[in-house]
C-alpha positions as YAML, in Angstrom:
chain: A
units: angstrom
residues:
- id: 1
  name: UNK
  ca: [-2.90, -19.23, -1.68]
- id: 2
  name: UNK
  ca: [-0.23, -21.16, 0.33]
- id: 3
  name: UNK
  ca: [3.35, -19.83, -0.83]
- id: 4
  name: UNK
  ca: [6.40, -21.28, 0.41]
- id: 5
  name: UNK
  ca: [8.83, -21.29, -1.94]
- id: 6
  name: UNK
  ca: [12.02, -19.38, -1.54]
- id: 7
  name: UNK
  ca: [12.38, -17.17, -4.59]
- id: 8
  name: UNK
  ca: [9.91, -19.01, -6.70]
- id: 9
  name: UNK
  ca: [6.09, -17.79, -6.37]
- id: 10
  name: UNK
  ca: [3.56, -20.38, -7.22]
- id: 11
  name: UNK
  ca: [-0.43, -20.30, -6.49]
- id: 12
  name: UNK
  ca: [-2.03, -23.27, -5.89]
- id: 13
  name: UNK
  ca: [-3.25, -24.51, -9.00]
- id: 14
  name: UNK
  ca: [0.33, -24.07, -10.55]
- id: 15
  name: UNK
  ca: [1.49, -26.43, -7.71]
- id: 16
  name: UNK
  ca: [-1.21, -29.17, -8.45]
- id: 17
  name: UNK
  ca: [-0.13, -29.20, -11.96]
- id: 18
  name: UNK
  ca: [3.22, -29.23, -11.71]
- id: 19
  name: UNK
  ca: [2.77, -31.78, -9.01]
- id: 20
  name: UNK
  ca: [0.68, -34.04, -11.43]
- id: 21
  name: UNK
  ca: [2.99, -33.43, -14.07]
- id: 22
  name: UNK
  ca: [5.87, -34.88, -12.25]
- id: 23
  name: UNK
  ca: [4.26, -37.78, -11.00]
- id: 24
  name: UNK
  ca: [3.32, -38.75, -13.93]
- id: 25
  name: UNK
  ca: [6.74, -38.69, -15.82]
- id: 26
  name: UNK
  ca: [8.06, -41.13, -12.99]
- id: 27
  name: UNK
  ca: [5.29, -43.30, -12.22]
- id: 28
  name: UNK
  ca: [4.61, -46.46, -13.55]
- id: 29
  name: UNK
  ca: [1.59, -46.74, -16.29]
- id: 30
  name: UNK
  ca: [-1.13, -48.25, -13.86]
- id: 31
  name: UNK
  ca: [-1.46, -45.50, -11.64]
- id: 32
  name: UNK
  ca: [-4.90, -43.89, -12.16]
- id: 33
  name: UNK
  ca: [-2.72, -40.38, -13.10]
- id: 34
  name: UNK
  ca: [-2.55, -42.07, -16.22]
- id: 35
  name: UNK
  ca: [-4.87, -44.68, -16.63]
- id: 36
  name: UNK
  ca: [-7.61, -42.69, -14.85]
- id: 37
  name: UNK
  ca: [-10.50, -41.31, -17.11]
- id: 38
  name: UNK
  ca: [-9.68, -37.33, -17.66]
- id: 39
  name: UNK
  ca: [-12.97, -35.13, -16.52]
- id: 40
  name: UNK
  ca: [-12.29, -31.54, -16.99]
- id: 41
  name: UNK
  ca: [-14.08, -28.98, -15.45]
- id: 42
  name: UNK
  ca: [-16.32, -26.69, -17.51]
- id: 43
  name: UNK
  ca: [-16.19, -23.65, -15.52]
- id: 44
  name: UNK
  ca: [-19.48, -22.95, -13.85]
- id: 45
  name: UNK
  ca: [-18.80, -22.75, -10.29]
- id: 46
  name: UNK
  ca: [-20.73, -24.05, -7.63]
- id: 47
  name: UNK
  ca: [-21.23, -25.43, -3.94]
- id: 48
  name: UNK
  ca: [-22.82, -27.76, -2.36]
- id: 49
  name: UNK
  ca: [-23.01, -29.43, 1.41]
- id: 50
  name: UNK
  ca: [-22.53, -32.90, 2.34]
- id: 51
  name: UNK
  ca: [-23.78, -33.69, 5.66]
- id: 52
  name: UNK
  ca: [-21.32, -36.13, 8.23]
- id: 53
  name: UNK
  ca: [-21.33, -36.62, 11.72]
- id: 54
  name: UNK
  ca: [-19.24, -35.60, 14.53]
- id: 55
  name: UNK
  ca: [-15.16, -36.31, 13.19]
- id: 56
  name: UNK
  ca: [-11.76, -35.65, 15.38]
- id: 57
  name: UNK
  ca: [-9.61, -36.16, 12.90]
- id: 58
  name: UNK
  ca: [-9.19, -35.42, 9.07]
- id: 59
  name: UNK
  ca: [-7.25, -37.01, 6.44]
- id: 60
  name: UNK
  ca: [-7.07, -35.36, 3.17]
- id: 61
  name: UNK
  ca: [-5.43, -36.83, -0.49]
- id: 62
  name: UNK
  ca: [-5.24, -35.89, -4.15]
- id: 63
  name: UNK
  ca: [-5.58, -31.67, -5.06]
- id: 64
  name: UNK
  ca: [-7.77, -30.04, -3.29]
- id: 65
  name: UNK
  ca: [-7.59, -27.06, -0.79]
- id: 66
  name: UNK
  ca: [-9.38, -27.58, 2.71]
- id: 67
  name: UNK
  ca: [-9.98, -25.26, 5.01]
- id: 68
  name: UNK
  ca: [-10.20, -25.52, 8.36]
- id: 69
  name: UNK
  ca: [-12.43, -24.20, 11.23]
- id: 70
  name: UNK
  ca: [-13.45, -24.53, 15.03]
- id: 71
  name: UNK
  ca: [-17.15, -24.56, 15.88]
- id: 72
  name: UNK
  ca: [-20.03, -26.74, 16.22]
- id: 73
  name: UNK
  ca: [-20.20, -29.35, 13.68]
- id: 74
  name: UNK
  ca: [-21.59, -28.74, 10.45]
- id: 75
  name: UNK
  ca: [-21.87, -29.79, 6.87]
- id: 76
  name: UNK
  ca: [-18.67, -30.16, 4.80]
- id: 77
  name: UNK
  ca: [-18.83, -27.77, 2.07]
- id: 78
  name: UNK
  ca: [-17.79, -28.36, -1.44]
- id: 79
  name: UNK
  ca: [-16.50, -25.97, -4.29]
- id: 80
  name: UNK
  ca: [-15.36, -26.48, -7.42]
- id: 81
  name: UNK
  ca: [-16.62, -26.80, -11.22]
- id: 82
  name: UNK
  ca: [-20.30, -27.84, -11.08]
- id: 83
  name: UNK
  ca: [-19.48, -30.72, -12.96]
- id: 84
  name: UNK
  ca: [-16.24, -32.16, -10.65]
- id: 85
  name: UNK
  ca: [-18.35, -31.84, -7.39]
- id: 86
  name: UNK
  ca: [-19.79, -35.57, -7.81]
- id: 87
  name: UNK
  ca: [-15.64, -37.06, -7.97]
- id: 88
  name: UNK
  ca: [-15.22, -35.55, -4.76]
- id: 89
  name: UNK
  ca: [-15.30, -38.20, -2.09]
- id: 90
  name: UNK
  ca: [-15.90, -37.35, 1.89]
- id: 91
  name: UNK
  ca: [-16.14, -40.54, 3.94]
- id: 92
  name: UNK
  ca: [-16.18, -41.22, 7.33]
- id: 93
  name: UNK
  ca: [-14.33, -44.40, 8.82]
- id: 94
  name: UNK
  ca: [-15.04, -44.00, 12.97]
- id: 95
  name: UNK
  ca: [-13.85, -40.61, 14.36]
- id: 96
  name: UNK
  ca: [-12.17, -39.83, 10.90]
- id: 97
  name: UNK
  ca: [-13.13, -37.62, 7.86]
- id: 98
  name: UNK
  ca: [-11.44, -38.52, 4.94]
- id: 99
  name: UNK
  ca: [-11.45, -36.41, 1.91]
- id: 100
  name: UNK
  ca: [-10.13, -37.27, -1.69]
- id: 101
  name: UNK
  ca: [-10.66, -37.48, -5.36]
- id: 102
  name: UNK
  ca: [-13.14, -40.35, -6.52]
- id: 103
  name: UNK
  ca: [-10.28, -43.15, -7.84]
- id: 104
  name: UNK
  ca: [-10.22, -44.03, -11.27]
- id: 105
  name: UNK
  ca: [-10.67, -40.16, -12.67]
- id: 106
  name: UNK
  ca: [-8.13, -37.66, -13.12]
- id: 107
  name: UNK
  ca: [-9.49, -34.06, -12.72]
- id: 108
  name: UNK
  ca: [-8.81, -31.10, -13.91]
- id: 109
  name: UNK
  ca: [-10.39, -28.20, -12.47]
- id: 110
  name: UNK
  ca: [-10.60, -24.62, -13.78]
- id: 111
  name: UNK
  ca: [-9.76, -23.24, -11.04]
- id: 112
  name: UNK
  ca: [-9.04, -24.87, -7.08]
- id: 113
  name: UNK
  ca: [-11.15, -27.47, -5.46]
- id: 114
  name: UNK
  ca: [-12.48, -26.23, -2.19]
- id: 115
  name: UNK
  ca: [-13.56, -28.21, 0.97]
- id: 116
  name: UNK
  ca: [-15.41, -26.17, 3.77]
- id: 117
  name: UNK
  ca: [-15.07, -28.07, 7.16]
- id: 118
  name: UNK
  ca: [-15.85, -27.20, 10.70]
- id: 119
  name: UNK
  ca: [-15.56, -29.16, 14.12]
- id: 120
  name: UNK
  ca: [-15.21, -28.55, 17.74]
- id: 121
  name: UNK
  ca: [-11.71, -30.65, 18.16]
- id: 122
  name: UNK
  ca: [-9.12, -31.74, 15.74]
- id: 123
  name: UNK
  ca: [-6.64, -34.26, 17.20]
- id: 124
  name: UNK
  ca: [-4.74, -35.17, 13.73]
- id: 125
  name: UNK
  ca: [-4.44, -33.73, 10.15]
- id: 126
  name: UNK
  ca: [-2.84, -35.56, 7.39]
- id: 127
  name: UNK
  ca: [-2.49, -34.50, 4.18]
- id: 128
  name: UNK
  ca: [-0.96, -35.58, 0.82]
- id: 129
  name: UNK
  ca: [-0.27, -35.14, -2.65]
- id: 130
  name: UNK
  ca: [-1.31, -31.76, -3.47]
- id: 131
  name: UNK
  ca: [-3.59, -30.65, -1.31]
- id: 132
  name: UNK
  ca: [-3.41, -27.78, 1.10]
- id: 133
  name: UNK
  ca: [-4.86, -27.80, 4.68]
- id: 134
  name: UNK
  ca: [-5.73, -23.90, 5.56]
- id: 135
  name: UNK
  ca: [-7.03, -23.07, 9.29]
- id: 136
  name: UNK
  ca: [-9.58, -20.17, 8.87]
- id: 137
  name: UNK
  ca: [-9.78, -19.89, 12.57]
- id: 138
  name: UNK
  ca: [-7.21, -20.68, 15.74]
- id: 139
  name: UNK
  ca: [-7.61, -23.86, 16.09]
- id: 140
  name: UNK
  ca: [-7.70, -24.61, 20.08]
- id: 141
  name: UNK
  ca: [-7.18, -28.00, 21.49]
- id: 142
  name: UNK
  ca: [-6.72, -29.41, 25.22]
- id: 143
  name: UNK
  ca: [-5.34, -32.93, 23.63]
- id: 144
  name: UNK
  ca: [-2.05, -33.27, 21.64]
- id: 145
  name: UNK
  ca: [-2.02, -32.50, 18.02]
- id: 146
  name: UNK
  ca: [-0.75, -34.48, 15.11]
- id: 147
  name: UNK
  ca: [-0.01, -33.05, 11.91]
- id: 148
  name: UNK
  ca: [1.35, -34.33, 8.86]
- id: 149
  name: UNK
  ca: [2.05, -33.03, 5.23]
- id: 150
  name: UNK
  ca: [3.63, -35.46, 2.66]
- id: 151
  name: UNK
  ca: [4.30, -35.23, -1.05]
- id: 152
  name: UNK
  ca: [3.38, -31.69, -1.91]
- id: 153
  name: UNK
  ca: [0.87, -31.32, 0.24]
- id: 154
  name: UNK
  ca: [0.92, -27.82, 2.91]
- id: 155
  name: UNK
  ca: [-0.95, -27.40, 6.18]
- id: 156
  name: UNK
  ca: [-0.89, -23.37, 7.69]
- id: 157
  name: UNK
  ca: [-2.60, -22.77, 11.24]
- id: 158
  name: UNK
  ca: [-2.59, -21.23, 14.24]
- id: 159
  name: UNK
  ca: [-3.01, -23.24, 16.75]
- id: 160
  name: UNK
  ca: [-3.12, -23.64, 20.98]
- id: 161
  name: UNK
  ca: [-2.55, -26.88, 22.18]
- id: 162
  name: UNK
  ca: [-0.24, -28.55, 25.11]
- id: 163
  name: UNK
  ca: [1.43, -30.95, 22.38]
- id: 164
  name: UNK
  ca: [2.15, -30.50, 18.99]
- id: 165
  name: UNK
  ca: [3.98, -33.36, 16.68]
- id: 166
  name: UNK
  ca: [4.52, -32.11, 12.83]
- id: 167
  name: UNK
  ca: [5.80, -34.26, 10.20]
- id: 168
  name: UNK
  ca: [7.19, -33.62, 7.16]
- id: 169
  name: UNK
  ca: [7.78, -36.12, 4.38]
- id: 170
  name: UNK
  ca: [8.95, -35.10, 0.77]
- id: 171
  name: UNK
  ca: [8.63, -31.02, -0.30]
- id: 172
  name: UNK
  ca: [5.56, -30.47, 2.02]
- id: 173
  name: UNK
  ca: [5.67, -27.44, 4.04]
- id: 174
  name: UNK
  ca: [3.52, -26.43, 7.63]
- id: 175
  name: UNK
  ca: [3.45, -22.97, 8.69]
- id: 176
  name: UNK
  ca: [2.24, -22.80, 12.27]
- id: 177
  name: UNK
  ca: [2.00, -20.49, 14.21]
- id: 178
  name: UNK
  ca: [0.26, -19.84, 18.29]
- id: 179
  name: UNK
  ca: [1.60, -21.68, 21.47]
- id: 180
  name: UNK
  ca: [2.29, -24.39, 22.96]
- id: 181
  name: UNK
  ca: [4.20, -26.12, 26.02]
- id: 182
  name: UNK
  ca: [6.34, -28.31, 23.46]
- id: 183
  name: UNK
  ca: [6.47, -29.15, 19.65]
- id: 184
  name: UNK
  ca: [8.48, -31.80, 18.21]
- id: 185
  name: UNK
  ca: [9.20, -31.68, 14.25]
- id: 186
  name: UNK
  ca: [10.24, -34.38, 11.86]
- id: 187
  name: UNK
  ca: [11.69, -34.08, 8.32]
- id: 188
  name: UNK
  ca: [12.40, -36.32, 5.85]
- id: 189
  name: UNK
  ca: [13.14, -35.35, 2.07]
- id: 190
  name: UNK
  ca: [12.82, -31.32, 1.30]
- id: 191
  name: UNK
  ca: [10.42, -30.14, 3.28]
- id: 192
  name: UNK
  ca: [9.86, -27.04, 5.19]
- id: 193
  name: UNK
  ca: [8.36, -25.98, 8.60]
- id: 194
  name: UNK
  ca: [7.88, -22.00, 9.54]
- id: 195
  name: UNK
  ca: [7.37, -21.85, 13.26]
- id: 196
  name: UNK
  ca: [8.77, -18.88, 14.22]
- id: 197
  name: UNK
  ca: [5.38, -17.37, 15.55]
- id: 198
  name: UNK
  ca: [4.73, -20.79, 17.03]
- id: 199
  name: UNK
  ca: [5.57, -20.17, 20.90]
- id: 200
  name: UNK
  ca: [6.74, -23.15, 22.03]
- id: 201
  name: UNK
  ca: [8.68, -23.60, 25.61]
- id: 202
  name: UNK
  ca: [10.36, -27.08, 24.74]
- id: 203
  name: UNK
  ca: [11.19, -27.86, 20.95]
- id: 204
  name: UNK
  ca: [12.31, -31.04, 19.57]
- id: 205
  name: UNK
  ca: [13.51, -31.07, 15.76]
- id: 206
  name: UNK
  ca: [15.27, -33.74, 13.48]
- id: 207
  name: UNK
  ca: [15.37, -33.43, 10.07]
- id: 208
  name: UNK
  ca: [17.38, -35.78, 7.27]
- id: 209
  name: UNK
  ca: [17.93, -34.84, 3.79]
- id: 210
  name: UNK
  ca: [17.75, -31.20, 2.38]
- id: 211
  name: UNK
  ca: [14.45, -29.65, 4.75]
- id: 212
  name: UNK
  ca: [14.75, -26.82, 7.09]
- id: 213
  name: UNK
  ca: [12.86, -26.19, 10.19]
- id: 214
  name: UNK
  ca: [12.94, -22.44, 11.68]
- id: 215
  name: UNK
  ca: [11.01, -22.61, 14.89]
- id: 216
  name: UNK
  ca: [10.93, -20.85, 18.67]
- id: 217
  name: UNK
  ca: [12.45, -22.26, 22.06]
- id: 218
  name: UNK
  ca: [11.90, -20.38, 25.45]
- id: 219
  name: UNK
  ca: [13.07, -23.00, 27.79]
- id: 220
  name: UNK
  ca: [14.85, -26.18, 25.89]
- id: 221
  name: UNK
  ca: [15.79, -27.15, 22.14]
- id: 222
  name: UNK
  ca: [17.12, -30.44, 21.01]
- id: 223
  name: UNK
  ca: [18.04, -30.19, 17.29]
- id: 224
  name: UNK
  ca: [19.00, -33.48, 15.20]
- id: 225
  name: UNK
  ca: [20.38, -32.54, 11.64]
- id: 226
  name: UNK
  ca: [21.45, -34.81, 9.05]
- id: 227
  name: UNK
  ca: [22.37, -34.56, 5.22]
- id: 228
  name: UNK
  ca: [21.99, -30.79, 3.80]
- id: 229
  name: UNK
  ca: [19.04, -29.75, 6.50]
- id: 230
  name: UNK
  ca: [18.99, -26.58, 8.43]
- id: 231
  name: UNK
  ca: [17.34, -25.37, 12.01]
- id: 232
  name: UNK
  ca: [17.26, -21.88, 12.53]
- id: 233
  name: UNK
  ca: [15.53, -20.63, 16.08]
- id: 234
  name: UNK
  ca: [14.51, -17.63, 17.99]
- id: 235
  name: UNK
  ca: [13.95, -18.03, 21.43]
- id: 236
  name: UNK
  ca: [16.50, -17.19, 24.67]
- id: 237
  name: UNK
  ca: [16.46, -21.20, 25.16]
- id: 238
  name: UNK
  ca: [19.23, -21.49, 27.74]
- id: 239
  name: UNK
  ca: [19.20, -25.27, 26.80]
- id: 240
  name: UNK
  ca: [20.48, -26.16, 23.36]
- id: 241
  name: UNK
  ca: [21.22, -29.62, 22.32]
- id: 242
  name: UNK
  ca: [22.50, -30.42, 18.97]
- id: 243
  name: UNK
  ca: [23.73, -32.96, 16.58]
- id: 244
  name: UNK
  ca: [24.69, -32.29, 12.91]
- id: 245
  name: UNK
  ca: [26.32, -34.66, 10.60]
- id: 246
  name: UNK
  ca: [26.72, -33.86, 6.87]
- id: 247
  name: UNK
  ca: [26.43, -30.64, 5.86]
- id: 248
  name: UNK
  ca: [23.84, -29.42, 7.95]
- id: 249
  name: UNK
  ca: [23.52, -26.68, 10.61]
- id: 250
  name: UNK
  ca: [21.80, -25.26, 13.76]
- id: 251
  name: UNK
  ca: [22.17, -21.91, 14.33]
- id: 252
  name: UNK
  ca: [20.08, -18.83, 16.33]
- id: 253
  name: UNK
  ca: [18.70, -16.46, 14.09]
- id: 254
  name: UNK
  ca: [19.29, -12.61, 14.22]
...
């Protein structure tokens, strides 16, 4: 599974825990982490398809692990603890699928909850909490591409497109890596982006608080650091633009 911790090796279903374990020694008594009705799994593992119709974008909540493909539509699959399956929401509103736990229920699987999904384009992926978005194929676009992780939530791709915006709110992390004409990355709390193998002619990166971007500029960078953040970049970018107020930095790796 996803691991992006420096020094500190967690697997998924650590991550959800200790992600539901914090929130719910800070949050107040009404949210449903609480309150919710407590379902645990009982271990028998199955899947099971849930048919939808054509989707550009995806939006993903709660603690479960989606993974991503490019193809011709086809049913979302679900995997988990036979008896969890039915608390697992996937909705459609327009153009987007959205994907969460069933509110009012606070699972606990034996193991990770798994969503299956393939389309033909993705223009936007948001996720949060603790889920993971996973791209089990390049993902090839000829629009712009949104992505955003918040809370603990971590998207890892490779991905072609012209455009690329990533944001980064809380400890999320995005690991990207493919090409693309420019990339722009925002920041905000501890978060992390790993874009070295992301090819990117024109990069764009501001970051506030304690997160650290390391990314790849062939033509132009323009790096905006405030706080503790760091921007580390490979790339013979013979324009470099920076700003760094706190304690931050910008520097080229070795």
């Amino acid at each position: 599974m996803l691991n992006f911790c420096n020094g500190l090796k967690l697997n998924s279903t650590m991550k959800k825990f200790i992600f539901y374990l914090l929130t719910a020694s800070i949050i107040i008594p009404s949210c449903r982490f609480i309150t919710g009705k407590r379902v645990r799994g009982n271990g028998v593992i199955k899947t099971e398809e849930r048919s939808v119709s054509s989707f550009k974008n995806v939006e993903v909540s709660g603690a479960i692990d989606v993974y991503v493909s490019q193809g011709e539509i086809k049913p979302v699959k679900v995997e988990g603890d036979e008896n969890l399956l039915q608390y697992i929401e996937i909705s459609q509103e327009g153009d987007r699928l959205i994907v969460r736990d069933k509110p009012g229920f606070n699972l606990h699987p034996t193991g990770d909850m798994r969503i299956y999904v393939t389309a033909p384009v993705y223009n936007s992926i948001e996720v949060s909490g603790a889920s993971d978005i996973v791209g089990q194929t390049k993902i090839t676009n000829a629009e712009d591409m949104d992505l955003s992780a918040s809370g603990a939530g971590d998207i890892k791709m490779d991905v072609d497109a012209p455009k690329l915006h990533a944001e980064i709110t809380g400890s999320g992390n995005i690991d990207l890596k493919g090409q693309t004409k420019e990339v722009a990355l925002e920041l905000s709390g501890a978060g992390h982006a790993h874009c070295y193998d992301l090819l990117s002619e024109n990069t764009k990166v501001d970051i506030s608080g304690a997160g650290s971007a390391e990314v790849f500029a062939s033509v132009k960078l323009d790096a905006e650091v405030s706080g503790a953040g760091s921007v580390s970049y490979k790339g013979n970018a013979s324009n470099v633009n920076q700003h760094v107020s706190g304690v931050g930095s910008v520097k080229k790796a070795e």
